[in-house]
C-alpha positions in Angstrom: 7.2 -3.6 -11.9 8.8 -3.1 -8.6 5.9 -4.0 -6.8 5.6 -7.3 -8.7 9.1 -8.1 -7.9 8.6 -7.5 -4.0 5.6 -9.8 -4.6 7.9 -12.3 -6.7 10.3 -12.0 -3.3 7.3 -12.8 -0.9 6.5 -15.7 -2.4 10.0 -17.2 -3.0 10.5 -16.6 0.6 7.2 -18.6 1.2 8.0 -21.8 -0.3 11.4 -21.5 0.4 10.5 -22.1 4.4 9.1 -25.5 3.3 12.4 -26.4 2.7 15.2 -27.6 5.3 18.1 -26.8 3.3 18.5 -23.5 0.9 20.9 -23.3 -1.9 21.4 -20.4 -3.7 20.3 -22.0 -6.9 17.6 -23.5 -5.1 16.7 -19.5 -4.3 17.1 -18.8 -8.0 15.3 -21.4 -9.5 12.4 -20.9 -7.4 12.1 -17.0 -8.5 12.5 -17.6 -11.8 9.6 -20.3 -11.6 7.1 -17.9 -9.9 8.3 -15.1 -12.2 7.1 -17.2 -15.0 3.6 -18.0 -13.6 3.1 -14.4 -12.8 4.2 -13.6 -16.4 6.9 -11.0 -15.5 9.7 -10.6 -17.8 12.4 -9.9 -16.6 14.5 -9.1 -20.3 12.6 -5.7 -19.9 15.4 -4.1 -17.8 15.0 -1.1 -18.7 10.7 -0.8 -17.5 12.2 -2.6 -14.1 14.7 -0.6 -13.8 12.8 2.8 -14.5 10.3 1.6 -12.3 12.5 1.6 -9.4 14.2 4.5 -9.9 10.9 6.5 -9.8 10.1 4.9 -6.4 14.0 5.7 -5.2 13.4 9.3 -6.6 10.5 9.7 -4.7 12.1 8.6 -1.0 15.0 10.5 -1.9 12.7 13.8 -2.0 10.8 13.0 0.9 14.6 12.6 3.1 15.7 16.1 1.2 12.6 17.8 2.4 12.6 16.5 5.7 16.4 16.9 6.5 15.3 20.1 5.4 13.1 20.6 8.4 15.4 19.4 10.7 17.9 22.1 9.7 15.0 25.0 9.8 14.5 23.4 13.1 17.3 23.2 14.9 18.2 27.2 13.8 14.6 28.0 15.0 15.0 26.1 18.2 18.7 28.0 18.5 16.2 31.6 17.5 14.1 30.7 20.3 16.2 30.4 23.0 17.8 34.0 22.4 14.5 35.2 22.1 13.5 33.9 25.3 17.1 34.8 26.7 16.3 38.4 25.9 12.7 38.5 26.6 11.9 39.6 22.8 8.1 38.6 22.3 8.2 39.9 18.7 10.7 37.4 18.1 9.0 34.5 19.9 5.9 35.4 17.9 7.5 35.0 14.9 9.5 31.7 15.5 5.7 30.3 16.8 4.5 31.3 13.4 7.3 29.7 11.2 7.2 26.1 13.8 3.2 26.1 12.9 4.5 25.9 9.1 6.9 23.6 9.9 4.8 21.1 11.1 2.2 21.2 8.8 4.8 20.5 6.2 6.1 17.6 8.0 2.6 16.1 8.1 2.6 16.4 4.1 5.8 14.6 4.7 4.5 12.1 6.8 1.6 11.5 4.6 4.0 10.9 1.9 5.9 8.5 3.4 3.4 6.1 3.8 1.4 6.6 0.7 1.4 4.7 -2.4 2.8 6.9 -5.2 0.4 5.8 -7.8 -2.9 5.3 -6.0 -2.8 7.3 -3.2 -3.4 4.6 -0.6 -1.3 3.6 2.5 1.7 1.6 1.2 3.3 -1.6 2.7 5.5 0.8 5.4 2.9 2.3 6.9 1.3 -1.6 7.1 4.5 -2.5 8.9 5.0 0.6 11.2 1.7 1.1 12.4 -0.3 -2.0 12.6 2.1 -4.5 13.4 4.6 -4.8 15.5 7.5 -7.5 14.9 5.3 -8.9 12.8 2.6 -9.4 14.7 -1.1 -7.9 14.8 -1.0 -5.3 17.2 -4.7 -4.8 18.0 -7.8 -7.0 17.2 -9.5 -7.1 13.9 -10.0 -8.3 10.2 -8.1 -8.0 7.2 -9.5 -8.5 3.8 -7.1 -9.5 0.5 -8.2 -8.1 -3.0 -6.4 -9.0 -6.1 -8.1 -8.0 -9.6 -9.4 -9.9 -11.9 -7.9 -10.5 -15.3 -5.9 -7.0 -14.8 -2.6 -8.6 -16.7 -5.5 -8.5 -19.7 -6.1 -4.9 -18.9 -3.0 -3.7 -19.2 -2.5 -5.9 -22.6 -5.4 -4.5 -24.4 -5.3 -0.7 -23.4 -2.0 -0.3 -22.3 -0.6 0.3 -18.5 -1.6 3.8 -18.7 -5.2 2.7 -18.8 -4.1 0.2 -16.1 -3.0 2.5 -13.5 -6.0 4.4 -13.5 -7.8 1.5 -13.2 -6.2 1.0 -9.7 -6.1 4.9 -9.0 -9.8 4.8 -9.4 -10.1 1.0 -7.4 -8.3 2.8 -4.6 -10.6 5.5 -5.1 -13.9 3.3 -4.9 -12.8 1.2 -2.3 -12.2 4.5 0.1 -15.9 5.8 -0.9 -17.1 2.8 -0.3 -15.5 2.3 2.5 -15.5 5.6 4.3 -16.3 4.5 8.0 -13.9 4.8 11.1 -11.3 1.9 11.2 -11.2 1.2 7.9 -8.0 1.8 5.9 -6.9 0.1 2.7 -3.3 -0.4 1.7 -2.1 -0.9 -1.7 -0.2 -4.6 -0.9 1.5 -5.4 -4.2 0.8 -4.3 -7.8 -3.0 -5.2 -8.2 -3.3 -6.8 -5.0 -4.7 -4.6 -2.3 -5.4 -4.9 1.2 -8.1 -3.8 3.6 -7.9 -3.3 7.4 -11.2 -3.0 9.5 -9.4 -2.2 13.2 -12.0 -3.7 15.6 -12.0 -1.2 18.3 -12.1 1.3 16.2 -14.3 0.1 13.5 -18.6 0.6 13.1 -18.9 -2.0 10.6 -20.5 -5.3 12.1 -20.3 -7.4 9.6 -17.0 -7.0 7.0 -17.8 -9.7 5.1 -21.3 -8.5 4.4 -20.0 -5.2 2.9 -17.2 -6.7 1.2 -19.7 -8.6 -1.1 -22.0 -5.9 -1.4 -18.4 -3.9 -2.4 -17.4 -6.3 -5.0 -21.1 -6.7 -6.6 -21.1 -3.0 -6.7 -17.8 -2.4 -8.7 -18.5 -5.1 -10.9 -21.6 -3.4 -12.2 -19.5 -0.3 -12.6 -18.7 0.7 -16.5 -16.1 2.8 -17.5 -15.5 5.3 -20.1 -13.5 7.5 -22.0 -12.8 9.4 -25.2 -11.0 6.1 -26.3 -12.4 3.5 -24.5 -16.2 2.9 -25.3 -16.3 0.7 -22.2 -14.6 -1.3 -19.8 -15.4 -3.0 -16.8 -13.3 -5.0 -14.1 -13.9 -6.6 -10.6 -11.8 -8.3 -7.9 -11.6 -11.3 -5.9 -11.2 -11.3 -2.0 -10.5 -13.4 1.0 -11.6 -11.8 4.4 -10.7 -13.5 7.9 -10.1 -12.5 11.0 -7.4 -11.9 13.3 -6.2 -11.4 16.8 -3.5 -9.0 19.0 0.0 -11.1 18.5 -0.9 -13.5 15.4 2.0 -13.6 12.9 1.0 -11.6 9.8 2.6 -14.7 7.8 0.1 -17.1 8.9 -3.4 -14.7 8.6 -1.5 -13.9 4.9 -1.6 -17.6 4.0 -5.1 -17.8 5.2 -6.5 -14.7 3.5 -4.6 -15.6 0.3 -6.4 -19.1 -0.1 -9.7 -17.4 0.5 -8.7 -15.1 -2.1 -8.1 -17.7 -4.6 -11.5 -19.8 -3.5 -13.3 -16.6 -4.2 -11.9 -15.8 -7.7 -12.5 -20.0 -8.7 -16.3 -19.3 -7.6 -16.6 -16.3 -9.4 -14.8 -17.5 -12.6 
């Protein structure tokens, strides 16, 4: 539920900019309208609310741990410099070995940070912190936006259990399918997904090519379990390209409309 009110925020703040003058009832009236047409509601408190609290919970940990580190750190760094003061190699030894442990823990942490809780894909901080910059593209590339199809029904008929391993195993196609350098997909928004294909680092030559042959492929794809006899889902998806220094807003709005254009043609 979080994730569909930072997507409920997004898009209040993109018609909003149409306008020259904001009210706050204005603000309200507008979130409550797209609220509506994205079916949330909002008189289940107590799902938002738990909802929230997991992903709070789950930062909170990842601060403990890594305050944590700083503290095993800082008395390692203090260890080391007596160590080195008195010329006692055992002890240098030692603090090497407990700094190599260190580190690969604050990798995990790392890794955590910027990884979707649920799915396991890069989440909308690591979007922000590493490929852009203000805003702004920082290297070449394209950028392809996947929404679900009909995943509000998924979660109706089977429950959101079923529903969230339905995007656990969409993340989980999506990086087997596309496993080459320079490719990295980033869980954007409850069922809306992004991928990245960095062009200088990237092998594929044609995106939009393997994109189709992606979405043809999962579509085909029929699932199973001890209480569901079979289920089947796709996605729709807008790919364009952008440059070093366009405004993420503006290659969002385009992506988006080829998004939509995609799921009309496929309906």
């Amino acid at each position: 539920m979080s994730n569909k009110l930072k997507e409920i925020t997004y898009l209040t703040v993109k018609d909003l900019k149409k306008h020259d003058i904001i009210l706050p009832g204005t603000y309200s009236t507008t979130f409550e309208d797209i609220a509506k047409k994205l079916q949330v509601d909002f008189n289940k408190e107590n799902v938002i609310l738990k909802d929230l609290h997991q992903n709070e919970e789950h930062v909170t940990k990842i601060v403990e741990k890594a305050n944590q580190n700083l503290n095993n750190l800082h008395k390692s760094t203090c260890d080391a410099q007596k160590a080195i003061e008195d010329k006692d190699d055992e002890s240098l030894k030692a603090i090497n070995g407990e700094l190599k442990k260190m580190q690969e823990q604050i990798d995990f942490l790392q890794k955590e940070l910027f990884s979707d809780p649920l799915t396991g894909a890069y989440n909308r901080k690591w979007f922000a912190d590493y490929y852009l910059k203000d805003d702004k593209f920082k290297n070449d590339g394209f950028i392809a936006f996947i929404d679900l199809n009909k995943f509000k029904n998924i979660n109706d008929q089977y429950g959101h259990i079923v529903g969230d391993l339905v995007l656990k195993y969409l993340v989980k196609f999506l990086q087997k399918e596309l496993d080459f350098p320079g490719v990295d997909v980033v869980r954007y928004a409850g069922d809306e997904f992004i991928v990245l294909f960095t062009k200088d680092k990237s092998t594929i030559p044609n995106p939009d090519k393997i994109m189709r042959e992606t979405q043809k492929k999962l579509s085909e794809q029929k699932l199973k379990s001890s209480k569901i006899k079979e289920l089947k889902f796709s996605f729709s998806y807008g790919l364009t390209s952008f440059k070093k220094d366009q405004e993420i807003e503006h290659i969002l709005d385009i992506v988006d409309d080829l998004m939509y254009k995609n799921k009309e043609a496929n309906r």
